[in-house]
Phi, psi and omega in degrees: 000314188296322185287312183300322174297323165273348141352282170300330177272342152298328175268356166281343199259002161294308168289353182290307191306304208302315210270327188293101157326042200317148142297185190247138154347263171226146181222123168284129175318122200293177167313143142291133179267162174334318187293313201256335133011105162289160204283155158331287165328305188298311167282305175316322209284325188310305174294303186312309191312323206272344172270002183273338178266344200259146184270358169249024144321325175307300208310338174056062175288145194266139176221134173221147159231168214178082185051062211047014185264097177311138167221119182262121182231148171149181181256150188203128158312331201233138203286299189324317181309319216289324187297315170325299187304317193285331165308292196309349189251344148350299194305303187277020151117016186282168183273322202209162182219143191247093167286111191222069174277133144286148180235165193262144180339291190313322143291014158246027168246313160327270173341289182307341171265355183273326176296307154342303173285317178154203180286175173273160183296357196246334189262346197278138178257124168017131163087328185276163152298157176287320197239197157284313173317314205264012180243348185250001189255008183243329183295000000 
């Protein structure tokens, strides 16, 4: 008898558990859909806010949007902003981003001499020297 009573009651509390969900932790925030899509005005002002908060505010880049599609123009010293403009503007929600940042000789020579030199500190493997100097103080 004690055993048909804890039966039922295990079998009942099986479909309670079953229907019962954990929430999730953390959930990243869906997409905007089409309907919730900010208005063009809206988004660009969005963008201008987040490069204006961006330490590549100096470079003083131009943004027009046009059916969520972003176009960034301007000029930059430093080869890395440009990738930055396409985050920042990926990030407040563009659909597509038209990237036409020009870079100045001095940051493409720059690059072509980093490239020049060797690998990068990200490329050295366990055990190698970093430089030459630390390769000839090891001999």
């Amino acid at each position: 008898m004690l055993f048909g009573f804890l039966a039922a009651i295990f079998l009942a509390a099986i479909p309670a558990a079953a229907q019962q969900k954990a929430e999730p932790v953390h959930q990243r925030a869906a997409a905007p859909k089409a309907a919730q899509r900010l208005s063009d005005r809206d988004l660009e002002a969005l963008i201008r806010a987040k490069f204006a908060k961006s330490k590549i505010s100096a470079d003083k880049f131009t943004v027009r949007v046009q059916g969520g599609i972003a176009t960034v123009e301007g000029h930059t010293d430093v080869i890395q902003h440009k990738g930055v403009a396409t985050r920042l503007c990926k990030s407040a929600g563009a659909l597509a981003v038209n990237n036409h940042i020009q870079l100045s000789d001095a940051a493409k020579q720059k690059a072509a001499g980093n490239l020049e030199t060797g690998r990068r500190r990200a490329q050295v493997k366990r055990g190698d020297p970093r430089s030459q100097d630390a390769a000839r103080t090891q001999r």
